[in-house]
C-alpha positions, 0 to 999 in steps of 0.5 A, spaced: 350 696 734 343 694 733 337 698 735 329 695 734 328 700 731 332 698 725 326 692 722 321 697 721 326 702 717 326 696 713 320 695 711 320 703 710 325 702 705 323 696 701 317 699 700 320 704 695 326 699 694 329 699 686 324 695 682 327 689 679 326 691 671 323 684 668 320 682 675 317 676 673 324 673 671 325 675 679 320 669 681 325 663 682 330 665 688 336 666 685 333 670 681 329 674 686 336 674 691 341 676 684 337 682 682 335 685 689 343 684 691 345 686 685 341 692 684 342 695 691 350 695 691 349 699 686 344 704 689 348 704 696 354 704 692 356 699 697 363 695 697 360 688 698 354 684 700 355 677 701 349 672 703 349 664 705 342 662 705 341 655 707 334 652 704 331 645 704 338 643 707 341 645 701 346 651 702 347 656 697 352 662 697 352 669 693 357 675 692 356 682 690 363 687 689 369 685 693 370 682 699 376 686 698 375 692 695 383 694 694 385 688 691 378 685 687 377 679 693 369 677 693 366 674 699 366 666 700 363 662 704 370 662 709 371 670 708 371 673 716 367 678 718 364 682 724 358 679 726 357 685 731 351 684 735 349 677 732 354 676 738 348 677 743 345 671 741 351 666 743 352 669 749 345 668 750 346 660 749 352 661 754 349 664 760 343 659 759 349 654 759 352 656 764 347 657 769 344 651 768 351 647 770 351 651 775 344 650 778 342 657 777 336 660 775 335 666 769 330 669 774 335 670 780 338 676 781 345 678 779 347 682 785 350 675 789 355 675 783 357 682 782 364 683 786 363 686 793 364 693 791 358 693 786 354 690 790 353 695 795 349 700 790 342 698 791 339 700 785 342 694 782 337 690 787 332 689 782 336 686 776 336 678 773 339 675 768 334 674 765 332 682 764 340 684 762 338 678 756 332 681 754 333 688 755 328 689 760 334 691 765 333 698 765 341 700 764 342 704 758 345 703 751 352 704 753 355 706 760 357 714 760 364 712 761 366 709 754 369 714 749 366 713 744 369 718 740 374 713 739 374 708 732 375 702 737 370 704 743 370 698 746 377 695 745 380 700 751 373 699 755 375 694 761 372 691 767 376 696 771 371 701 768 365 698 767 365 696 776 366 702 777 360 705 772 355 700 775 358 702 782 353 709 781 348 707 775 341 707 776 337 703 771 331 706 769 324 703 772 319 700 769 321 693 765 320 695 758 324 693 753 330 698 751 336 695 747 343 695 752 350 693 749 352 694 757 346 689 760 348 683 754 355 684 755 354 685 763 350 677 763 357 675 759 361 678 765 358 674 770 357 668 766 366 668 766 365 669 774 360 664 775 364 660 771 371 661 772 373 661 764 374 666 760 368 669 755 373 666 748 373 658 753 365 659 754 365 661 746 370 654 745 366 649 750 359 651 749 358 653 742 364 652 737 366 645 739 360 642 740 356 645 734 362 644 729 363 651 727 371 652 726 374 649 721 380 645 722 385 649 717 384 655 721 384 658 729 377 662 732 382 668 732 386 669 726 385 667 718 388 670 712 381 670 709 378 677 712 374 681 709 375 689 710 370 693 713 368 700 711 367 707 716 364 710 710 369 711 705 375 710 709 377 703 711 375 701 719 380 696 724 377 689 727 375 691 733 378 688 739 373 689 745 375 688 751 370 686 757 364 687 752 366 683 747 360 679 749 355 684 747 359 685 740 365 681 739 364 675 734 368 674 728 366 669 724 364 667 717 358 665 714 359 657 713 360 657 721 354 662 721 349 658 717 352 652 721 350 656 727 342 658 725 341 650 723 344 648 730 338 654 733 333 651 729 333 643 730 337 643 736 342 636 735 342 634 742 337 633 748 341 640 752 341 644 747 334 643 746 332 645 752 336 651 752 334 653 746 327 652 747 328 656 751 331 662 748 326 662 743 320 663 748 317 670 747 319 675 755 316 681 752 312 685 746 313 690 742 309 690 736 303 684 733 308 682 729 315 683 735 317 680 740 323 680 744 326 673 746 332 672 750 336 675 745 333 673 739 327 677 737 321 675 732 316 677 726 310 673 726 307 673 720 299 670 719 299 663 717 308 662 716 312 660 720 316 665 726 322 667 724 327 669 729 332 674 728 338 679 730 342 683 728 348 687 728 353 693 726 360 694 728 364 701 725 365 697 719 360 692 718 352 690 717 349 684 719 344 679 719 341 673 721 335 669 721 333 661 722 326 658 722 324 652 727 326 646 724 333 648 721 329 649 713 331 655 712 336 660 715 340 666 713 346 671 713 347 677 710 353 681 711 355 689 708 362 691 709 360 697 711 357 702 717 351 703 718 348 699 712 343 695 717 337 698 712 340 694 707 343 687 711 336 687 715 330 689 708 334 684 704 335 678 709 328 679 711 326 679 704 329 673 702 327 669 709 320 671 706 321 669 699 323 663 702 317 661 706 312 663 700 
């Protein structure tokens, strides 16, 4: 799953990036995406790059190889892919969500809702809602009890395991930022037991019902028109996560995603504006031009628009997502295959900026 350190090997990597031949018929957008698209499939011999941009209210789709490798299927705007750590930001909206019903304040300590027996270990005092979505509660990537030899590490990973870890973590002090599937998938955990509801309800009732994001010809849960994922050469299984789902399990295709990213950028509704405002506020700095939101995190360019972004990775996917405010521009950005994020991530952010120009 992502790492901060990914969007400043984009910048690395773009800048000795193949060069489009015939640059200036690289200047409309089309151009632009097609040839840069196009040029690293071929360089990073990827099975498929797919790219839905919404620009000026108008949504635009691009294909690159095959959704499908073994059967010739490209990508369309309603292929299924693993969103990975893009799931971070629905369940930050989530938590925000239900705290908010429940009259809680994201500052709160999360000690109170923990179960009894986790309680008792003192050196989780310190930790708030608010630190475990903004990565500043000092707990570690992943806990040191997941088997991560497996191929679907976190499908056989449940709440029985992740208690008994938190039962005798001790997070590190300090408050800086360090990126943590475990503390965003913990801040899902507790939004299912302040709530009463499952994670995949929450998803229902906060975000995919009222944002319009599912298709009324197809469920959440099952579609014939999946893409297929690739662990390096070998084809890779849908992960099917268990109590971190929160921190990585979304699947979803790109006309919801988009769908989604114009929803964060101008808000439909007077709640989810307050919520997403505040979302989008910066918590911690972590270069002139980044900083780290509630799960969103931002680049700041002079005299443009901030663009909020994030992330994502499973073992057999590569994603990106971006907005600006006020729903204009937004983009996804999707590899069938593993740690590919070099390639997701420089080219979404390639494009965002073209957009802005």
């Amino acid at each position: 799953m992502m790492k901060f350190s990914h969007l400043l090997l984009v910048h690395i990597f773009f800048a000795g990036i193949i060069s489009c031949t015939a640059q200036k018929n690289a200047d409309t957008l089309d151009a632009f995406i097609n040839c840069k698209a196009d040029s690293l499939l071929k360089a990073q011999e990827l099975p498929g790059i797919f790219i839905g941009i919404s620009n000026n209210g108008q949504h635009h789709f691009y294909n690159f190889g095959y959704a499908v490798p073994d059967k010739k299927l490209p990508f369309d705007s309603t292929t299924m892919f693993e969103a990975g750590s893009i799931t971070k930001t629905f369940t930050a909206y989530i938590v925000e969500s239900v705290l908010r019903d429940k009259g809680i304040s994201d500052s709160s300590l999360i000690t109170a809702y923990l179960p009894d027996s986790v309680k008792q270990n003192k050196a989780l005092g310190n930790i708030t809602f608010l630190s475990l979505m903004n990565h500043t509660s000092g707990l570690p990537r992943l806990p040191d009890n997941i088997d991560l030899n497996s191929m679907a590490p976190y499908d056989t990973y449940n709440s029985v395991q992740l208690f008994h870890y938190l039962k005798i973590a001790v997070p590190k002090p300090g408050g800086k930022s360090n990126y943590s599937n475990l503390g965003m998938g913990l801040a899902g955990v507790l939004a299912e037991r302040i709530s009463g509801k499952t994670y995949a309800t929450l998803l229902d009732e906060y975000i995919f019902l009222p944002f319009k994001l599912v298709p009324a010809d197809r469920s959440i849960s099952s579609t014939n028109n999946k893409s297929q994922g690739y662990f390096q050469n070998e084809k890779s299984e849908y992960w099917n996560m268990d109590v971190l789902a929160p921190a990585g399990g979304l699947k979803c295709t790109s006309t919801e995603m988009l769908a989604y990213l114009k929803e964060m950028g101008s808000p439909t509704t007077e709640r989810s504006k307050g919520i997403i405002n505040k979302l989008l506020q910066p918590t911690v700095n972590i270069n002139p031009s980044m900083n780290v939101c509630i799960a969103w995190h931002t680049l700041e360019q002079k005299d443009k628009p901030v663009i909020y972004w994030h992330n994502g990775g499973t073992y057999g996917f590569s994603t990106f997502a971006a907005f600006i405010k006020g729903g204009e521009k937004a983009i996804i950005v999707v590899v069938n295959k593993f740690n590919s994020n070099v390639v997701s991530d420089g080219l979404g952010m390639s494009i965002m900026k073209k957009m802005l120009q």
